[in-house]
LOMIDREN-383766 format. One record per residue: residue number from 0; residue in three letters; y, x, z of N, C-alpha, C, CB in turn. Coordinates in pm, whole numbers. Each point is the difference from the previous one (the first is absolute). Glycine has a CB too. Layout:
<atom resi="NUM" resn="ALA" n_north="Y" n_east="X" n_up="Z" ca_north="Y" ca_east="X" ca_up="Z" c_north="Y" c_east="X" c_up="Z" cb_north="Y" cb_east="X" cb_up="Z"/>
...
END
This chain:
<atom resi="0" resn="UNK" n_north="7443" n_east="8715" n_up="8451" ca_north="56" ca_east="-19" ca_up="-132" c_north="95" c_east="116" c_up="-29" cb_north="-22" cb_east="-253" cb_up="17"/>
<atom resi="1" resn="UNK" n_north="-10" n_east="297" n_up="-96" ca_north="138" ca_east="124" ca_up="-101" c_north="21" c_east="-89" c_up="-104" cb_north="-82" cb_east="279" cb_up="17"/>
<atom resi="2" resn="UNK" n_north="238" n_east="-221" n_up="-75" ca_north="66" ca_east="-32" ca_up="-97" c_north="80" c_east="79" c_up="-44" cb_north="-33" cb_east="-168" cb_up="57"/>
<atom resi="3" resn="UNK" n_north="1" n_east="206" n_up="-162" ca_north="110" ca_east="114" ca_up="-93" c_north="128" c_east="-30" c_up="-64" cb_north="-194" cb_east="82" cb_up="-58"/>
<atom resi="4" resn="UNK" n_north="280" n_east="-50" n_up="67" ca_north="157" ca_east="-53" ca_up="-63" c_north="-23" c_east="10" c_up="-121" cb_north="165" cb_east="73" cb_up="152"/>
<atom resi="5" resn="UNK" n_north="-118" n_east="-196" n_up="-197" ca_north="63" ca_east="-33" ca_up="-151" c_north="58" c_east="-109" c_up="-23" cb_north="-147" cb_east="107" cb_up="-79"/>
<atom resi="6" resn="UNK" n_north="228" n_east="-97" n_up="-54" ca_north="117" ca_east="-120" ca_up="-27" c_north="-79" c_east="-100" c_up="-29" cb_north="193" cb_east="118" cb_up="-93"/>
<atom resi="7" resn="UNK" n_north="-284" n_east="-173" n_up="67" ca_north="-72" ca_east="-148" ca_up="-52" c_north="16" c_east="-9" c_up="160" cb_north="-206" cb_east="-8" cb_up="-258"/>
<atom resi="8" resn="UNK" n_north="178" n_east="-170" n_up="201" ca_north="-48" ca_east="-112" ca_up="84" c_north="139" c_east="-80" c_up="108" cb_north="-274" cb_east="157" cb_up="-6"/>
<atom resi="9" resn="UNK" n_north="396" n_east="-111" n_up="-17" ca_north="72" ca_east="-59" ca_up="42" c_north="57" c_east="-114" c_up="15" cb_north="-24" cb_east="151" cb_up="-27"/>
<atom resi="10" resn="UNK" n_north="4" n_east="-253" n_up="97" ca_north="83" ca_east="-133" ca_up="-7" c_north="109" c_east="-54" c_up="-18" cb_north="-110" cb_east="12" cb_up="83"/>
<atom resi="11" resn="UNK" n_north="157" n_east="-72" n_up="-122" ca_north="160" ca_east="-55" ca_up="5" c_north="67" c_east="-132" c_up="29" cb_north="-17" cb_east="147" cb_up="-144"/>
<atom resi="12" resn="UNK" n_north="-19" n_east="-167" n_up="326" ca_north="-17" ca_east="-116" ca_up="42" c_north="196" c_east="-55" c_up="-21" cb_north="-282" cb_east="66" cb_up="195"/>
<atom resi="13" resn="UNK" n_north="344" n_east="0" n_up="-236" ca_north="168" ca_east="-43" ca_up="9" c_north="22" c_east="148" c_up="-74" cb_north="73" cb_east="-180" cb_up="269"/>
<atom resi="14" resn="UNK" n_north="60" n_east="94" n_up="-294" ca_north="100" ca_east="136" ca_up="-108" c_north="7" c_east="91" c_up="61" cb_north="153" cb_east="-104" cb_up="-109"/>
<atom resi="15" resn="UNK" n_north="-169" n_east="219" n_up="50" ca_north="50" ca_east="129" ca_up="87" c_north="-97" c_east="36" c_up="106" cb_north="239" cb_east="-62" cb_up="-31"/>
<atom resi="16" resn="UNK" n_north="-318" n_east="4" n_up="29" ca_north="-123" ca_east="5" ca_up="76" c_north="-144" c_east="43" c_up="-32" cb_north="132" cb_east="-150" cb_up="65"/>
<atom resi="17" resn="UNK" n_north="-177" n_east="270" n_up="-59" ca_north="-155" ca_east="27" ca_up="-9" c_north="-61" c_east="-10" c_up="150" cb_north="30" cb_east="169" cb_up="-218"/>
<atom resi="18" resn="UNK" n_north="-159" n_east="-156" n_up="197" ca_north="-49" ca_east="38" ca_up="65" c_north="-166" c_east="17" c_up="-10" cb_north="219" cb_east="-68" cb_up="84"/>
<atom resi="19" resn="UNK" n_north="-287" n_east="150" n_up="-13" ca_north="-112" ca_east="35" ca_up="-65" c_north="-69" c_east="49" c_up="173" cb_north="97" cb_east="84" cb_up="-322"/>
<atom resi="20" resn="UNK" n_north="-253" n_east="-154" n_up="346" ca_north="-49" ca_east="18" ca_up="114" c_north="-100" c_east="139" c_up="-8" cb_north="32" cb_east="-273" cb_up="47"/>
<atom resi="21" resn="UNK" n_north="9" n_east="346" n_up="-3" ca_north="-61" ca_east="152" ca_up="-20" c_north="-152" c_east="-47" c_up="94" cb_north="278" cb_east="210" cb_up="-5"/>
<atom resi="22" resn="UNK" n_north="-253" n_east="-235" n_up="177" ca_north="-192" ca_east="31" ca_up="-5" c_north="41" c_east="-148" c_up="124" cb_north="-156" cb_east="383" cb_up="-37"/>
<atom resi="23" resn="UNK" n_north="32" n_east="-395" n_up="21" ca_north="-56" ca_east="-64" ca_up="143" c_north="-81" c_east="-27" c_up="61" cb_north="92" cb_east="-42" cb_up="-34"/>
<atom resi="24" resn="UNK" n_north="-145" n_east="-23" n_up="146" ca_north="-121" ca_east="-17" ca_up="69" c_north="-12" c_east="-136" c_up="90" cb_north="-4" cb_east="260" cb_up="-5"/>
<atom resi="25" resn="UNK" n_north="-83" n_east="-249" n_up="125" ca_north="-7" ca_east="-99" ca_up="40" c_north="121" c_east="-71" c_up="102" cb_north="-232" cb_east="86" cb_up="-61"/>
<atom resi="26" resn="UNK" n_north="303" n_east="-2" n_up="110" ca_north="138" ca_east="-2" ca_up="37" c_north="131" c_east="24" c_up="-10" cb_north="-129" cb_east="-4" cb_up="57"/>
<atom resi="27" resn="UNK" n_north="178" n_east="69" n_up="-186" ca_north="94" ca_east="52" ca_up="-62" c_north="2" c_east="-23" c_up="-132" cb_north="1" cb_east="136" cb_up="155"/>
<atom resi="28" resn="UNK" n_north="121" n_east="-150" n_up="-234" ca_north="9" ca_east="46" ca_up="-154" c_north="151" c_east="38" c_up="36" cb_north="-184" cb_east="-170" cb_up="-182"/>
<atom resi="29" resn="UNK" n_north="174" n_east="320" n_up="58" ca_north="88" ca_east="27" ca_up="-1" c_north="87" c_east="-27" c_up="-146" cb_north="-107" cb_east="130" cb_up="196"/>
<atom resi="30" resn="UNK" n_north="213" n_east="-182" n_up="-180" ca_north="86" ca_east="51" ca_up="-138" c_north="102" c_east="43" c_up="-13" cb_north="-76" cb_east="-113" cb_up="-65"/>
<atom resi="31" resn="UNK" n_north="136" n_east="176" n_up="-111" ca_north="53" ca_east="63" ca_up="-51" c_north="88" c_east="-121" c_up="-26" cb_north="-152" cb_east="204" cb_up="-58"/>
<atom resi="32" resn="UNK" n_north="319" n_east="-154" n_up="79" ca_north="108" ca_east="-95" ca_up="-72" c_north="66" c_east="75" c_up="-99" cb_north="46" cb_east="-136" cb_up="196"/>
<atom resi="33" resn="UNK" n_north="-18" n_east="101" n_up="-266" ca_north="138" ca_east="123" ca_up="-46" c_north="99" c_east="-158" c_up="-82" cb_north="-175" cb_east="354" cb_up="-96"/>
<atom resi="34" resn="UNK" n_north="292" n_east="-320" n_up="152" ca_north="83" ca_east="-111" ca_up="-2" c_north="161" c_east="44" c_up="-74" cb_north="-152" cb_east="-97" cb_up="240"/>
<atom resi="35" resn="UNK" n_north="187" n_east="16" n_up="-315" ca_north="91" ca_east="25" ca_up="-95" c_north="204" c_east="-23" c_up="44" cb_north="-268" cb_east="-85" cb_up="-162"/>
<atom resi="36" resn="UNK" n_north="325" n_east="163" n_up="172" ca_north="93" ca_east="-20" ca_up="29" c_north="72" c_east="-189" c_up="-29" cb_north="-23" cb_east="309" cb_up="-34"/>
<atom resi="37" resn="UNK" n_north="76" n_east="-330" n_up="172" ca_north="23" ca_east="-131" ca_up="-53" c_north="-109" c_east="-119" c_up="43" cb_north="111" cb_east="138" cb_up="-195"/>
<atom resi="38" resn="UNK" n_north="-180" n_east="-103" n_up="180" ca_north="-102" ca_east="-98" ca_up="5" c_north="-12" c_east="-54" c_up="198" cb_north="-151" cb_east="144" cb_up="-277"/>
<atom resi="39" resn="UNK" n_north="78" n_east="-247" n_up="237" ca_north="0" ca_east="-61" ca_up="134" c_north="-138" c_east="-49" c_up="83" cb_north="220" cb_east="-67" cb_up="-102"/>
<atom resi="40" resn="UNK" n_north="-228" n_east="69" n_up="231" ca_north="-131" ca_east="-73" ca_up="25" c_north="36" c_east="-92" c_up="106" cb_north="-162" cb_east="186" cb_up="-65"/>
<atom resi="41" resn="UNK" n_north="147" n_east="-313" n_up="-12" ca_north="62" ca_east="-113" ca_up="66" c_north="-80" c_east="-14" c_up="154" cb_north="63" cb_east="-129" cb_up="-256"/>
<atom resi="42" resn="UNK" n_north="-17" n_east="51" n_up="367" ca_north="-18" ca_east="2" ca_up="137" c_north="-182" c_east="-76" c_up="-58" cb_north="331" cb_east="-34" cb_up="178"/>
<atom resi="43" resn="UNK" n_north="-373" n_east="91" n_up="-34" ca_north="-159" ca_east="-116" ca_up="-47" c_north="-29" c_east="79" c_up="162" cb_north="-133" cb_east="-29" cb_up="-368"/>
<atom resi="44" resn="UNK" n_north="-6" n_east="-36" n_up="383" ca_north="-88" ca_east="43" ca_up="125" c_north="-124" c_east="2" c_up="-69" cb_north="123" cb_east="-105" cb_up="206"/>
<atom resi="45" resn="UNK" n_north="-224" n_east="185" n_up="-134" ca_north="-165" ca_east="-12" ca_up="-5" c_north="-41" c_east="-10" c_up="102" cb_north="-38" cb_east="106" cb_up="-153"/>
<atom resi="46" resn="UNK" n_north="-125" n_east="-142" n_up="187" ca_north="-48" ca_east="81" ca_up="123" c_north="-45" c_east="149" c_up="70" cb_north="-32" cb_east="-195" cb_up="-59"/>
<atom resi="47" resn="UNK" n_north="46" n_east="275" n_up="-63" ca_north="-45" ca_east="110" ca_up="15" c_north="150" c_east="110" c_up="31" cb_north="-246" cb_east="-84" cb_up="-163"/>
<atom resi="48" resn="UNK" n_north="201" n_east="180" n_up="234" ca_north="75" ca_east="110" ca_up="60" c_north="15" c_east="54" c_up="-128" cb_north="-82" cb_east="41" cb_up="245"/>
<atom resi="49" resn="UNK" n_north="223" n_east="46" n_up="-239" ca_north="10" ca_east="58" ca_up="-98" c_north="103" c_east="107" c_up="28" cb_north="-81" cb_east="-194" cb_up="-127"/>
<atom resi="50" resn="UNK" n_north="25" n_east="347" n_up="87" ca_north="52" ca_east="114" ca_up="63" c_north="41" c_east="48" c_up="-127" cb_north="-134" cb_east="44" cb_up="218"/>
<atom resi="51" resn="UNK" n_north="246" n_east="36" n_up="-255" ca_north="56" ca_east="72" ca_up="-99" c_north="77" c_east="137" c_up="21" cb_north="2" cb_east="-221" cb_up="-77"/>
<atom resi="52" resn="UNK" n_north="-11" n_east="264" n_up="-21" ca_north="49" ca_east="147" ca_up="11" c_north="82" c_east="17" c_up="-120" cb_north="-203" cb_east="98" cb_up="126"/>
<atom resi="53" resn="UNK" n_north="294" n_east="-63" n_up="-130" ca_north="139" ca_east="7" ca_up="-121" c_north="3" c_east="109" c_up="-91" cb_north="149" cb_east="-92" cb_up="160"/>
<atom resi="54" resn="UNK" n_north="-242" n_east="142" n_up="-285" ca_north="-22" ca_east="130" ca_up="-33" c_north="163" c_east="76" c_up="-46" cb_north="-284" cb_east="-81" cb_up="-81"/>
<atom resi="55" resn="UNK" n_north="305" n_east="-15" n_up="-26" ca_north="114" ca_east="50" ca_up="-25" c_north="100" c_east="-148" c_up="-46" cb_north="-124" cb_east="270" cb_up="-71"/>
<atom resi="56" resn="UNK" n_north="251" n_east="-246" n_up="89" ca_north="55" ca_east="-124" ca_up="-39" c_north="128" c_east="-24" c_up="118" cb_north="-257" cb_east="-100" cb_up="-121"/>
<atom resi="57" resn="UNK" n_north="282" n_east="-27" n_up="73" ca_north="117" ca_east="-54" ca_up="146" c_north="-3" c_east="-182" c_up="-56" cb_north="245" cb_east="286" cb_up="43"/>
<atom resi="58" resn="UNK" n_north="-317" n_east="-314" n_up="114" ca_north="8" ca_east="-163" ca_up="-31" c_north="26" c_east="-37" c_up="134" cb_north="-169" cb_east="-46" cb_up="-202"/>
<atom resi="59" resn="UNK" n_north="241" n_east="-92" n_up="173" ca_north="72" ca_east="-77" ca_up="135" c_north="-148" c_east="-80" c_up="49" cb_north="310" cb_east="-57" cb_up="-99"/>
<atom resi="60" resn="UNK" n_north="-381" n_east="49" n_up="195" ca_north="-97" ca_east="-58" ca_up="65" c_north="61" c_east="-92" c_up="79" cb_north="-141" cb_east="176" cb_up="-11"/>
<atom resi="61" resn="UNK" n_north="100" n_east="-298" n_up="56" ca_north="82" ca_east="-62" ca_up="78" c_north="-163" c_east="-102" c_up="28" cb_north="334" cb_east="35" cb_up="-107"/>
<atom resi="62" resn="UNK" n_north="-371" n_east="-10" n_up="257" ca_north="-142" ca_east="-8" ca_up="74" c_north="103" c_east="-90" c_up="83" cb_north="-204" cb_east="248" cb_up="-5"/>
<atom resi="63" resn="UNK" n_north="144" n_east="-389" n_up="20" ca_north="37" ca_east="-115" ca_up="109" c_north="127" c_east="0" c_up="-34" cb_north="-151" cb_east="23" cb_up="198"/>
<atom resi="64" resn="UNK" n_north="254" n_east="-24" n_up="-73" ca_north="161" ca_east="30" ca_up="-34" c_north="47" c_east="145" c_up="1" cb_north="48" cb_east="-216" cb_up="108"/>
<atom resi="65" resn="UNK" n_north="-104" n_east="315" n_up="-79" ca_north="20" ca_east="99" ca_up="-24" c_north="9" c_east="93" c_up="-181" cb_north="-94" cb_east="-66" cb_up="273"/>
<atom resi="66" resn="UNK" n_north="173" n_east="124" n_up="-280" ca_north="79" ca_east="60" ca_up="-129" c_north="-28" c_east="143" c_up="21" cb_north="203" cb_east="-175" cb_up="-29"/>
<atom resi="67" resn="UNK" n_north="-284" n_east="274" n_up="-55" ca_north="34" ca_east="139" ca_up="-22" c_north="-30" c_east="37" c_up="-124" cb_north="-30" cb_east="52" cb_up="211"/>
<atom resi="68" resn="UNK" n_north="195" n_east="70" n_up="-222" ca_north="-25" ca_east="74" ca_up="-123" c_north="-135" c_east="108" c_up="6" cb_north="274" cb_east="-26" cb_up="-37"/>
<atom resi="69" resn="UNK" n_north="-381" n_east="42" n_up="-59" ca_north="-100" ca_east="42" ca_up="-16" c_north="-16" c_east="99" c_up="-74" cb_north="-41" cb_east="-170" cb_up="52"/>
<atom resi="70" resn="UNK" n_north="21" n_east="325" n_up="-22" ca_north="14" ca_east="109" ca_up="-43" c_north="-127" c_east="65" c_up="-19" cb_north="207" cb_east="-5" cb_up="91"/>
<atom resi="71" resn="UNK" n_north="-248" n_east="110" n_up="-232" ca_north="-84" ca_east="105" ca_up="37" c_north="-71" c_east="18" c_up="117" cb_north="131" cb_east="75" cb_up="-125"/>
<atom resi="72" resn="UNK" n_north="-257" n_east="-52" n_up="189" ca_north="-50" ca_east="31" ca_up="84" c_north="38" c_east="-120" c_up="131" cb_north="-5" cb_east="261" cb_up="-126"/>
<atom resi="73" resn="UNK" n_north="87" n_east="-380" n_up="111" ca_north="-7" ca_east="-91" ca_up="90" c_north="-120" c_east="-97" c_up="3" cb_north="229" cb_east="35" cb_up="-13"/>
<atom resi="74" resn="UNK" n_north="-250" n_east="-80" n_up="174" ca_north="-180" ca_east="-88" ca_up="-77" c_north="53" c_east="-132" c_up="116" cb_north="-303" cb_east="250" cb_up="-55"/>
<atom resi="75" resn="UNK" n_north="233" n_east="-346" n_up="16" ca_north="-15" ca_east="-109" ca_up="114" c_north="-129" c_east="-104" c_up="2" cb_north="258" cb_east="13" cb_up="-13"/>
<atom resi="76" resn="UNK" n_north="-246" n_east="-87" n_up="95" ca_north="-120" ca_east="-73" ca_up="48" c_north="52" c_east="-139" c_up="14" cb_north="-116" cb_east="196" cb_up="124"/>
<atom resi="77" resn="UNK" n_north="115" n_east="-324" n_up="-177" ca_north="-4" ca_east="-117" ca_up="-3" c_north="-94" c_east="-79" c_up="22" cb_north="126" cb_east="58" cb_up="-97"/>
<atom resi="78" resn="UNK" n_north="-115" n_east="-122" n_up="213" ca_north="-80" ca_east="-64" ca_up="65" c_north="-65" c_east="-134" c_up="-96" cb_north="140" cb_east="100" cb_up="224"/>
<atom resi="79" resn="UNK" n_north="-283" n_east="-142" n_up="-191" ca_north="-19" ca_east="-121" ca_up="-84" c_north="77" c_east="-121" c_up="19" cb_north="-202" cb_east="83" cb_up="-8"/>
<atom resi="80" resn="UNK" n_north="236" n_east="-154" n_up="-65" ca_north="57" ca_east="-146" ca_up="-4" c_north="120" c_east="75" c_up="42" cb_north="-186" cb_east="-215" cb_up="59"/>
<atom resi="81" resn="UNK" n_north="242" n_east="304" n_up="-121" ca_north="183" ca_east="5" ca_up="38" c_north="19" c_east="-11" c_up="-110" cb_north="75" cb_east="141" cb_up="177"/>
<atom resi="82" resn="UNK" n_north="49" n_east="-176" n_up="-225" ca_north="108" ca_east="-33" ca_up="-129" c_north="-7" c_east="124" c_up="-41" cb_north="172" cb_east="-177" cb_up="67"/>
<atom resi="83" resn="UNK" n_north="-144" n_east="228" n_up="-190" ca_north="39" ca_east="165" ca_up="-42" c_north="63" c_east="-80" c_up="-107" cb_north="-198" cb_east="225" cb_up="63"/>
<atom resi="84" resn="UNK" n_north="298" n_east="-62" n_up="-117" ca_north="16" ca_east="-54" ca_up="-141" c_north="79" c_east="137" c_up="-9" cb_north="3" cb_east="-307" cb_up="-28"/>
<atom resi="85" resn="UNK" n_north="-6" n_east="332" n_up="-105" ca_north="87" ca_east="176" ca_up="-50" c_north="109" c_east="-16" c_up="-94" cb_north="-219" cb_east="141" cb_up="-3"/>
<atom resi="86" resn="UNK" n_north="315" n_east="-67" n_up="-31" ca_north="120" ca_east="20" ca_up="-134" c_north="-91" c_east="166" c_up="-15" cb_north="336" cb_east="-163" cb_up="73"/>
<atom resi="87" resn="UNK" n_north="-344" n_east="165" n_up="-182" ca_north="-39" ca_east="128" ca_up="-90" c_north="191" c_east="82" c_up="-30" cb_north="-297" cb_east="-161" cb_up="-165"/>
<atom resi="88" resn="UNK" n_north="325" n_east="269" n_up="232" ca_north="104" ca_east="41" ca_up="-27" c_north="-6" c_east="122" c_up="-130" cb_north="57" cb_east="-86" cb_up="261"/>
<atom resi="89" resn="UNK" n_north="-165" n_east="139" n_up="-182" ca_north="-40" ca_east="139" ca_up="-146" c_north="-111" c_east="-50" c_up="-43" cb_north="72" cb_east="239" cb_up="84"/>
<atom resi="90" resn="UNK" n_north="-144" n_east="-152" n_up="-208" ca_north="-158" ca_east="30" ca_up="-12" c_north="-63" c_east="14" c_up="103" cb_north="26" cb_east="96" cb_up="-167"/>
<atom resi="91" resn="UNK" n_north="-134" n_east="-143" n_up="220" ca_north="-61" ca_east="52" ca_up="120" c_north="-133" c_east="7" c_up="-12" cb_north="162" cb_east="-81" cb_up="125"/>
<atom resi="92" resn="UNK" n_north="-217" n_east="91" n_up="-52" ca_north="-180" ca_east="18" ca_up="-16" c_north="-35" c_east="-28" c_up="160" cb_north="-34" cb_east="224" cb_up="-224"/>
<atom resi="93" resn="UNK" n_north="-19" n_east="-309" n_up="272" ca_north="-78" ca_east="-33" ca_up="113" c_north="-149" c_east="-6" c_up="41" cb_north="182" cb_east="-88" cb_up="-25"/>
<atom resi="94" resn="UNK" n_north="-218" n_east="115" n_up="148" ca_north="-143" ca_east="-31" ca_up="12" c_north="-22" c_east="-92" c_up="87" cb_north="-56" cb_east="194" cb_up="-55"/>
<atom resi="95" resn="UNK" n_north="-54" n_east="-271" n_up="129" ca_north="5" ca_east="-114" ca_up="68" c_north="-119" c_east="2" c_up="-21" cb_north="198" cb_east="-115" cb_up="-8"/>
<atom resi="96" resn="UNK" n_north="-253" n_east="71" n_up="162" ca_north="-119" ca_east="-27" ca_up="46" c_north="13" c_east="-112" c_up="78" cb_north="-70" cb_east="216" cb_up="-14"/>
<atom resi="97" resn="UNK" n_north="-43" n_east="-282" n_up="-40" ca_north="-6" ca_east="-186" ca_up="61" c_north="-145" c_east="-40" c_up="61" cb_north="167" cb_east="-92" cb_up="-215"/>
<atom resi="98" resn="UNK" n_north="-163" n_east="48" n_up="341" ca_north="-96" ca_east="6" ca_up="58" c_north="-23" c_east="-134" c_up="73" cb_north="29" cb_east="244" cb_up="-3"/>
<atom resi="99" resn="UNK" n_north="-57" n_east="-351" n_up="29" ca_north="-205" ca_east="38" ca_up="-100" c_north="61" c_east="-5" c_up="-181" cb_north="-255" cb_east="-222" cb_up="214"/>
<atom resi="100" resn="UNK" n_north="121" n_east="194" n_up="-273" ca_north="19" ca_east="79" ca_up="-142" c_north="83" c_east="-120" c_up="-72" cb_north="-251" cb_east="169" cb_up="-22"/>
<atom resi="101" resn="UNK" n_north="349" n_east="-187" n_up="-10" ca_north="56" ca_east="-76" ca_up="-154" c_north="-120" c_east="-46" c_up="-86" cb_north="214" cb_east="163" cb_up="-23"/>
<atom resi="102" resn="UNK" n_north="-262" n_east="-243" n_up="16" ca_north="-120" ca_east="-43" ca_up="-127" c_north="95" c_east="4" c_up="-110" cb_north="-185" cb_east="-177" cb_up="119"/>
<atom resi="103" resn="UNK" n_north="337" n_east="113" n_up="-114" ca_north="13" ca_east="-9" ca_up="-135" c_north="92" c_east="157" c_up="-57" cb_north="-10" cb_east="-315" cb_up="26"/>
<atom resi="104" resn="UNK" n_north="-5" n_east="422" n_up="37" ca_north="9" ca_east="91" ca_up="-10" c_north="-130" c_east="93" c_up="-78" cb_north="170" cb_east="-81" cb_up="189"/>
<atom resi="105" resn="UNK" n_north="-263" n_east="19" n_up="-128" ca_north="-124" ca_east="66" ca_up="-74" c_north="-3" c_east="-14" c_up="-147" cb_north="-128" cb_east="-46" cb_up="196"/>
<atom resi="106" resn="UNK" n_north="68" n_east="195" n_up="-267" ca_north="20" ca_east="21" ca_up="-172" c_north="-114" c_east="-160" c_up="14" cb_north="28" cb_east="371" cb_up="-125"/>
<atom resi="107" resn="UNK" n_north="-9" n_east="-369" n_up="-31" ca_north="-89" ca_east="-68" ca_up="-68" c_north="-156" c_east="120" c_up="-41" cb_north="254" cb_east="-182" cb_up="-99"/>
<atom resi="108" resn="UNK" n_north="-352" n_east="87" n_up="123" ca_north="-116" ca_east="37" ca_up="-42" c_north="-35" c_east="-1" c_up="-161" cb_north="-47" cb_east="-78" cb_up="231"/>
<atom resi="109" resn="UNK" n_north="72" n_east="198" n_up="-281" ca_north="-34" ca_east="-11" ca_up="-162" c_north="-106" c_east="-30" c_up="-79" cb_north="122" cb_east="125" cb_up="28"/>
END
């Protein structure tokens, strides 16, 4: 699968919150966050792994009981069925790969 950048198709599962699933396959999807100062992503779990990389921005991550401030070029890996949850401090833009695939991550079929 290829996918070319552009602004359509973004979601807005919570305030301050996009997000948009750039590609995936039979074991991965990846997505695009870009997250609004302020904004929040309340604690939750899934089953799926979920790896991120911090493009630009600064957000408080806080994985199980652990707390870090989250910078430019910082990435992490959250294990399935752990607690997560974020504070949006700046603008930021994230990527994240979730493995096996998110179904409800998958676009809609037009």
């Amino acid at each position: 699968m290829f996918e070319r950048f552009g602004e359509d198709g973004y979601a807005r599962p919570l305030d301050g919150i996009r997000q948009k699933t750039l590609v995936y396959g039979d074991k991965t999807l990846m997505v695009e966050f870009r997250l609004t100062r302020g904004a929040t992503l309340p604690r939750h779990s899934h089953p799926h792994e979920q790896s991120g990389y911090l493009v630009k921005g600064l957000i408080r991550l806080t994985i199980g009981e652990e707390t870090y401030n989250a910078s430019a070029g910082d990435s992490w890996c959250i294990p399935g069925d752990v607690f997560h949850s974020a504070n949006i401090i700046e603008d930021s833009v994230a990527i994240e790969v979730f493995s096996p695939v998110r179904k409800d991550y998958l676009p809609l079929k037009g």
